[in-house]
C-alpha positions as CSV (number, residue, x, y, z in Angstrom):
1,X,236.6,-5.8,30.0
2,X,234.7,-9.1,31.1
3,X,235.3,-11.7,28.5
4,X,234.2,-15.4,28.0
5,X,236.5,-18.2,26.5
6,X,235.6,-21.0,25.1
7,X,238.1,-24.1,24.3
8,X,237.3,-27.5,22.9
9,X,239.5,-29.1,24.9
10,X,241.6,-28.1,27.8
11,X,244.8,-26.9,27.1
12,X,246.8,-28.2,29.9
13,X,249.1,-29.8,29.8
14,X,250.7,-27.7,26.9
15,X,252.3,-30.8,25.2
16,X,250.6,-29.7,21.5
17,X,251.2,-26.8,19.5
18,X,247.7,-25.5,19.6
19,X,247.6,-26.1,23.3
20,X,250.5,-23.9,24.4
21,X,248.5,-21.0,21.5
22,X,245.3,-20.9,23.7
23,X,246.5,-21.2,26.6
24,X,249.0,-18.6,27.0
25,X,246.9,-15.7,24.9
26,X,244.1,-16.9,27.8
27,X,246.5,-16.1,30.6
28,X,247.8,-12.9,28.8
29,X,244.0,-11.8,28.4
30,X,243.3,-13.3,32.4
31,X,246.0,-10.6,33.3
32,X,244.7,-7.7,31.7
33,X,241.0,-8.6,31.6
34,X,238.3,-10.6,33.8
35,X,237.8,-13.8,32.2
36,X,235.5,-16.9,32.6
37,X,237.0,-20.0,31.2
38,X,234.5,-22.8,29.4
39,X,236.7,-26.3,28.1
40,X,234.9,-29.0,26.7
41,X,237.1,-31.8,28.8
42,X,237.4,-35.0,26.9
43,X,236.4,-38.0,28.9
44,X,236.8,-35.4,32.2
45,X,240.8,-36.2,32.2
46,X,241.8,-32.7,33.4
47,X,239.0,-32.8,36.1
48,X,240.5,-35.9,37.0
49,X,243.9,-34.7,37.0
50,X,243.0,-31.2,38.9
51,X,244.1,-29.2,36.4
52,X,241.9,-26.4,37.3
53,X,244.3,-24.7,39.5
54,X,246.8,-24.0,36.9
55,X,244.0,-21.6,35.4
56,X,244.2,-19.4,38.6
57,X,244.6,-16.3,35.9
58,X,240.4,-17.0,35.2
59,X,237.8,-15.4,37.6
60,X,235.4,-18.5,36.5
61,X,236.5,-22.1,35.3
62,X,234.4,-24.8,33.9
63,X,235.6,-28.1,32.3
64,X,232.7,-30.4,30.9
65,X,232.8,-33.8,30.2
66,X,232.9,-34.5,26.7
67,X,233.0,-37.8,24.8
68,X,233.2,-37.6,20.6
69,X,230.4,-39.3,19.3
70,X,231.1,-41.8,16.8
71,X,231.8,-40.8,13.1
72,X,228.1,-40.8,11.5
73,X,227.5,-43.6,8.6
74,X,227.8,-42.2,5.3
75,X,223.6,-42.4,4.4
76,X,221.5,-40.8,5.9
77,X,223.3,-39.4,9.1
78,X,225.8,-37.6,7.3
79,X,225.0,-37.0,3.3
80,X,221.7,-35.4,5.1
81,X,223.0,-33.4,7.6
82,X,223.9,-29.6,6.2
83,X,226.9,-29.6,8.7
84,X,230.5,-31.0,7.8
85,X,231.2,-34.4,9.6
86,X,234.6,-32.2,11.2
87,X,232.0,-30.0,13.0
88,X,229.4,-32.4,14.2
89,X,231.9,-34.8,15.6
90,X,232.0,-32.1,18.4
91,X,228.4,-32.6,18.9
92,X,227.1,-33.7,22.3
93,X,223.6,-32.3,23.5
94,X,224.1,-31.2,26.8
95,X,227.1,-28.8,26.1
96,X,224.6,-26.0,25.3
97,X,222.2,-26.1,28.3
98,X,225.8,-26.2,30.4
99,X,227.5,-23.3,28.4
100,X,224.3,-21.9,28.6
101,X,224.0,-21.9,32.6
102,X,227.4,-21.0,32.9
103,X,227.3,-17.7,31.0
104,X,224.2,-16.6,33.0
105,X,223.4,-13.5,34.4
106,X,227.0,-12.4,33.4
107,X,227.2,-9.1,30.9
108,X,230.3,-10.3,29.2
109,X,231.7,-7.5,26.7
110,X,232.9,-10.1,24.2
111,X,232.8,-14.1,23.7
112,X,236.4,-15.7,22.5
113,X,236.0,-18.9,21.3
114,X,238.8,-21.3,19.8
115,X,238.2,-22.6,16.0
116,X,234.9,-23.8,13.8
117,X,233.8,-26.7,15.4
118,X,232.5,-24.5,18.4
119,X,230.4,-22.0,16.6
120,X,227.1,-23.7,16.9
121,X,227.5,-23.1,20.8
122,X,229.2,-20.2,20.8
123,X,226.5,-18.3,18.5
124,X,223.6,-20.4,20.1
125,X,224.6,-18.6,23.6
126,X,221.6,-15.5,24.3
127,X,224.3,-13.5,25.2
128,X,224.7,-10.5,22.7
129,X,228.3,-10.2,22.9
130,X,230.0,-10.0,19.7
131,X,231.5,-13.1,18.9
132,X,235.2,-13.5,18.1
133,X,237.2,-16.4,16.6
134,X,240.5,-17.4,17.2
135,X,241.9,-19.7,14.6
136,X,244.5,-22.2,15.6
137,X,244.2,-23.3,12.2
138,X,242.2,-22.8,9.1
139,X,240.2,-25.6,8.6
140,X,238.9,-25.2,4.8
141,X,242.7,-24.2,4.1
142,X,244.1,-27.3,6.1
143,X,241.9,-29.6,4.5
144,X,242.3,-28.6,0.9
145,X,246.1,-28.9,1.4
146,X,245.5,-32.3,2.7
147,X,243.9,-33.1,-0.3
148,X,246.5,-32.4,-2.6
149,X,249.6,-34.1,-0.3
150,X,248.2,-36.9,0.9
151,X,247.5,-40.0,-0.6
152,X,244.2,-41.0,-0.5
153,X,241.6,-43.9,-2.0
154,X,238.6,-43.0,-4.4
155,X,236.5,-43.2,-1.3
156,X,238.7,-41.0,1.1
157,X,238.7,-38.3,-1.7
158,X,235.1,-38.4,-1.8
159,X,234.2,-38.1,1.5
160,X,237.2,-35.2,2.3
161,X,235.0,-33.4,-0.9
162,X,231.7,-33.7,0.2
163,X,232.7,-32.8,3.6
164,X,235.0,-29.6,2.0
165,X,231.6,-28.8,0.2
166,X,230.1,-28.1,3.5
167,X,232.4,-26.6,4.9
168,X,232.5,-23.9,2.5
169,X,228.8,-23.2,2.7
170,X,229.6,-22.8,6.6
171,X,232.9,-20.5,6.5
172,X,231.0,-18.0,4.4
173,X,227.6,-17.9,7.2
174,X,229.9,-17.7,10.0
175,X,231.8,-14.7,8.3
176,X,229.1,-12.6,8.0
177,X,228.0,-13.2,12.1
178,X,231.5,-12.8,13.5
179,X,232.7,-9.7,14.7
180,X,236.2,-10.6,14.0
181,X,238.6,-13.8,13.0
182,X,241.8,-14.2,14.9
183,X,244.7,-15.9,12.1
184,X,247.8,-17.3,13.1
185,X,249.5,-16.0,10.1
186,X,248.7,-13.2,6.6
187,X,248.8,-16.7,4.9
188,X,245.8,-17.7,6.7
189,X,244.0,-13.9,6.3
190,X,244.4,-14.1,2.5
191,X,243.3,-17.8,2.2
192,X,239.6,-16.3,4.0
193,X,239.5,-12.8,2.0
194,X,239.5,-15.0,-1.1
195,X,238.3,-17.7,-0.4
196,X,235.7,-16.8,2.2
197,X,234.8,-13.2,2.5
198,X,236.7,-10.1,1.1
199,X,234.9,-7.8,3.9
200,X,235.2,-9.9,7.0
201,X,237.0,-8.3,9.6
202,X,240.6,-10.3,10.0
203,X,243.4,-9.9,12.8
204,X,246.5,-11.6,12.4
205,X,248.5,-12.4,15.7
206,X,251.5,-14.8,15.5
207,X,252.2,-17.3,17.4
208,X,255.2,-17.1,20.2
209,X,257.3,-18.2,22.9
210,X,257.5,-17.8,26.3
211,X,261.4,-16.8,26.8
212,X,261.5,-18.0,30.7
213,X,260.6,-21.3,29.1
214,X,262.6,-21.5,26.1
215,X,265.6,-20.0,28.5
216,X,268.8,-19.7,26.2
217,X,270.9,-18.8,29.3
218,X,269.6,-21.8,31.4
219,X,269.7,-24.4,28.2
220,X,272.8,-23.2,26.2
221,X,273.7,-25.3,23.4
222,X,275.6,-28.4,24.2
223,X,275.9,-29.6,21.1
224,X,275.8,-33.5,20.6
225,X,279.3,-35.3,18.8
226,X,278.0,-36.1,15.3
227,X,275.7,-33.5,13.4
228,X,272.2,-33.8,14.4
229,X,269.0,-32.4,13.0
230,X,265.7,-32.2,15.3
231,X,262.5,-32.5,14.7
232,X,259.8,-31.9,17.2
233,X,256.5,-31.9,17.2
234,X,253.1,-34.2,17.1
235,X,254.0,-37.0,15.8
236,X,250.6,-38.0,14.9
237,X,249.4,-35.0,13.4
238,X,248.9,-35.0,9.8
239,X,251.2,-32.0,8.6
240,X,254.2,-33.7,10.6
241,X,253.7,-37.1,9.5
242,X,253.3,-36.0,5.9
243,X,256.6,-33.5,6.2
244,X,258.3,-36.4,7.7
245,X,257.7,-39.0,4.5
246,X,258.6,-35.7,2.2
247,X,262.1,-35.1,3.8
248,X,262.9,-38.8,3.9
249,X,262.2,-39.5,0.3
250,X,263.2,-36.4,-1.2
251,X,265.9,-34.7,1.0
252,X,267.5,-37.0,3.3
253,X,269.3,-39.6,0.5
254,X,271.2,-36.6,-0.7
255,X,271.9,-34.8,3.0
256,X,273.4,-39.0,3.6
257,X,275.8,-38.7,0.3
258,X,277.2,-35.6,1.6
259,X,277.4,-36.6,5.7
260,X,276.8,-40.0,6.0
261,X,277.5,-39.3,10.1
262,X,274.2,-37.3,9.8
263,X,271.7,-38.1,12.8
264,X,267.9,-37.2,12.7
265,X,266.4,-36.8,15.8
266,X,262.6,-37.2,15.7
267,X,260.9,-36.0,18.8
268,X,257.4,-36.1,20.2
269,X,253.8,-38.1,21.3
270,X,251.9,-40.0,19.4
271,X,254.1,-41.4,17.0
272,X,252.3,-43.4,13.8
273,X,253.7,-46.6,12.6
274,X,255.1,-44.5,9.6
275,X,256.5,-42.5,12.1
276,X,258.1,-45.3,13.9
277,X,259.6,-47.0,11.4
278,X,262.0,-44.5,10.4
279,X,263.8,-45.3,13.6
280,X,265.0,-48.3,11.6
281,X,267.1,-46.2,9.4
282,X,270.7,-45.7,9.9
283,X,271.3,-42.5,11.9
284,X,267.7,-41.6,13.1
285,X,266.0,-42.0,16.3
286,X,262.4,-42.0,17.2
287,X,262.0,-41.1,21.0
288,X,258.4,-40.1,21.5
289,X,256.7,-38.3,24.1
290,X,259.8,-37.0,26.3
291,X,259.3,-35.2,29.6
292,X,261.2,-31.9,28.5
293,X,262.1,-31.3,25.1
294,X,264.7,-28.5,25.7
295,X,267.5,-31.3,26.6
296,X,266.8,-32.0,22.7
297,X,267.4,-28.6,21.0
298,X,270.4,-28.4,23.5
299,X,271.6,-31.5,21.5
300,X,271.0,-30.8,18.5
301,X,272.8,-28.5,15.6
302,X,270.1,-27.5,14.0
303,X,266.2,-28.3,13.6
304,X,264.1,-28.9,10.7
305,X,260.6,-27.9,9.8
306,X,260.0,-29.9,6.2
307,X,255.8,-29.3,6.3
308,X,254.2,-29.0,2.6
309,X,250.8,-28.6,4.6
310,X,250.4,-24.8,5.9
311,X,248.0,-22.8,7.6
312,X,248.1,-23.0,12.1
313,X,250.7,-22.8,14.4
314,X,254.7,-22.4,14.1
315,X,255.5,-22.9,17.5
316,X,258.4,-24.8,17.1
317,X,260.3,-22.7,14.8
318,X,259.8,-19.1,17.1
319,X,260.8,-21.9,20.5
320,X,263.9,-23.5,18.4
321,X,265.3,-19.5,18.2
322,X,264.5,-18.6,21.5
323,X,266.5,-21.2,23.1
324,X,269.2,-21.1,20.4
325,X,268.8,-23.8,18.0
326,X,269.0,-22.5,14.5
327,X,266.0,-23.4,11.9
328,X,265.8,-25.0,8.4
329,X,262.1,-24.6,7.1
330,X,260.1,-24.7,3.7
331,X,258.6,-21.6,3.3
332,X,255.1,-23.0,3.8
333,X,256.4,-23.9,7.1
334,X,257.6,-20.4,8.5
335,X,254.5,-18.7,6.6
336,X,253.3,-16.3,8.9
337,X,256.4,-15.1,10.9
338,X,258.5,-12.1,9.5
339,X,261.7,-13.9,9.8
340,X,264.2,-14.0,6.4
341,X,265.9,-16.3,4.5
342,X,270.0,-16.4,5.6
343,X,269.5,-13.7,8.3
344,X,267.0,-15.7,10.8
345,X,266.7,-19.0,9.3
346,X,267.1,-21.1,6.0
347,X,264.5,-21.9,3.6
348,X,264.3,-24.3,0.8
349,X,261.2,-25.9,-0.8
350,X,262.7,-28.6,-3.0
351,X,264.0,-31.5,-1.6
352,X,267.5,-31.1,-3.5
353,X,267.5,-27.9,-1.8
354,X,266.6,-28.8,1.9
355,X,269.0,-31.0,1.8
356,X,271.8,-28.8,0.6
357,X,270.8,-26.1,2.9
358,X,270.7,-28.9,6.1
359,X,274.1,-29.7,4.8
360,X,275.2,-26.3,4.9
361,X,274.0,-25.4,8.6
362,X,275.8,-28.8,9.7
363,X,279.0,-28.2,8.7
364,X,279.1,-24.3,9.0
365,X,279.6,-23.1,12.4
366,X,279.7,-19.7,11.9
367,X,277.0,-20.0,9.5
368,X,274.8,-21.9,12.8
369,X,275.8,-19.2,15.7
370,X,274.9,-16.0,13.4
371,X,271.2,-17.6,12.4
372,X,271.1,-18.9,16.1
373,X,271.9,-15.4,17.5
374,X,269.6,-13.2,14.8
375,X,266.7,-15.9,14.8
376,X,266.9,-15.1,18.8
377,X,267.0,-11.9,18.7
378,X,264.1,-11.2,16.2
379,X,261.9,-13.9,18.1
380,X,262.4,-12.2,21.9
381,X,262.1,-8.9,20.1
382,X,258.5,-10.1,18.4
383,X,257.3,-13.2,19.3
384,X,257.0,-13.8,23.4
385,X,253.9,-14.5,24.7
386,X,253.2,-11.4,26.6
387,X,253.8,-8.4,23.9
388,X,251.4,-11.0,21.9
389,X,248.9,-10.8,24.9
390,X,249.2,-7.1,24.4
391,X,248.7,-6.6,21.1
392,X,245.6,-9.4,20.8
393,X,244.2,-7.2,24.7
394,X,244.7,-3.6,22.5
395,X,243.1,-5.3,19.5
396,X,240.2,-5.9,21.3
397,X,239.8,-3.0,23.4
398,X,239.6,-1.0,20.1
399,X,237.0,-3.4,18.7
400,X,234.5,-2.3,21.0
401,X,235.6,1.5,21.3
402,X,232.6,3.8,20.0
403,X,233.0,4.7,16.8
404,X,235.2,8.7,16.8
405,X,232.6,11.5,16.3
């Protein structure tokens, strides 16, 4: 099978969630399939950094430059225009005559492409391949959460409605031209058969873990001296920050009552000044970007995953059992992965509850190696990156099998 993928970025490094998602299902494909890789390269940093070679698993590789255009003013660029402001602030007019010329003269039995914002290229291509998207996240989903969460001025909420509105309108075009939608989770499938399309034609496919990474033999817990909690991710991504200011307000005074030794580790790039200034509270540390965060879930007793906003990836939950590190979630967090409540992991969606259940895991040993050893065993039985590849290549291969007699 000869596919093309399309990205709107390049995922390489894999230092996001999303990144280490597209990258690793385009290696598993680029090992069963031939596959020509198109990236939309912002400000041409990975061309710059020769990051090309590290997608030796692609018979073709392209990475154009690509600069977001500035966000339109509110009248008449962007009232006017029938697209949501989240999909034209991917527009730049030369990526179509480049995609374009790329897929030339190649029969390509299917295009990939990675979330919304590239469907006006990827259905403007002449190529009659049936197009297929994979969904890092669900964008109408994501924002409507973000909605109700976050706190937002008269103005904001306006603008996050009228740009909603549009996005609607689009979801429900695109799902009757796609051949199939790719979800990270059934969360995400039920979300677009309600709110989308009940007939659209929906695979969900987990996200995983790559076990020679996330090596539990080659980082074994060493745990650190005082109870510590971890948790990793993108500091300045919206679901984090958000989960971040729940736990701290609602969950964390009570976890201090009962341990006041308690020590929050909060990993990863980007850090906003919310983030920040939690570091300024007794017991918690704000590290940043580190160059390896398996050192940290070696550390650590435990990690948390407090997110109210769902839909996307839940990488670091299947990577935190892989390497060992048992997991306290909401259930909005773990949505998606078939992992249950005191066998794999704990889950708690009140803040009196997260905090009892973090309190439990920290001074429970035996409690922490049995959800270490099941959540591991569940994840490498389910959730690596090549039985995922498998099941996303077989997926495929059966779309474009002729129909039985």
């Amino acid at each position: 099978m000869r596919l093309l993928i399309i990205y709107p970025y390049v995922p390489y490094p894999v230092n996001r969630g999303t990144y280490h998602r597209v990258f690793n299902l385009a290696r598993e494909l680029g090992r069963r399939h031939e596959v020509d890789l198109f990236c939309l390269d912002e400000n041409a940093a990975a061309t710059t950094a020769g990051h090309a070679a590290e997608f030796g698993f692609c018979r073709r590789v392209h990475f154009h430059r690509f600069v977001h255009p500035p966000w339109p003013r509110l009248f008449p660029q962007r009232l006017l225009d029938p697209l949501p402001t989240t999909v034209t602030h991917w527009r730049q007019p030369d990526i179509q005559p480049a995609l374009d010329a790329f897929a030339a003269g190649q029969d390509y039995d299917l295009i990939h492409f990675c979330d919304l914002v590239l469907w006006p290229y990827a259905s403007a291509l002449p190529a009659a391949a049936p197009r297929i998207m994979d969904r890092s996240r669900v964008d109408l989903l994501f924002q409507q959460e973000e909605l109700t969460h976050l706190t937002l001025s008269g103005r904001d909420r306006f603008l996050r409605r009228e740009n909603l509105w549009k996005l609607r309108r689009l979801e429900k075009r695109v799902a009757g031209e796609l051949r199939a939608t790719v979800v990270c989770g059934p969360d995400d499938k039920t979300f677009l058969r309600r709110e989308v399309s009940a007939q659209a034609e929906i695979f969900v496919l987990a996200n995983g873990v790559d076990p020679a990474v996330f090596d539990h033999s080659a980082f074994a817990p060493r745990p650190a001296p005082e109870p510590t909690v971890l948790f990793c991710g993108a500091m300045d991504y919206t679901p984090n920050v958000d989960g971040l200011k729940w736990f701290f307000s609602e969950a964390d005074p009570a976890l201090r009552r009962r341990l006041p030794q308690r020590r929050i580790l909060i990993v990863g790039k980007n850090p906003t000044p919310e983030v920040q200034a939690y570091d300024k509270i007794e017991g918690v540390t704000v590290t940043g970007e580190v160059p390896d965060v398996r050192p940290y879930y070696q550390r650590s007793w435990a990690q948390m995953v407090p997110l109210r906003i769902g839909g996307g990836t839940r990488l670091k939950i299947v990577e935190s059992l892989a390497i060992g590190c048992p997991v306290v979630s909401t259930t909005i967090g773990a949505q998606g992965l078939d992992l249950d409540h005191e066998e794999h992991l704990l889950l708690a969606d009140t803040g009196a509850d997260f905090a009892t259940n973090v309190h439990r895991i920290l001074i429970d040993a035996i409690l922490r190696r049995q959800l270490a050893d099941q959540g591991r065993q569940r994840t490498l039985e389910r959730y690596t990156w090549s039985a995922l590849g498998g099941q996303l290549s077989d997926y495929y291969t059966s779309l474009l099998a002729p129909p039985a007699a």
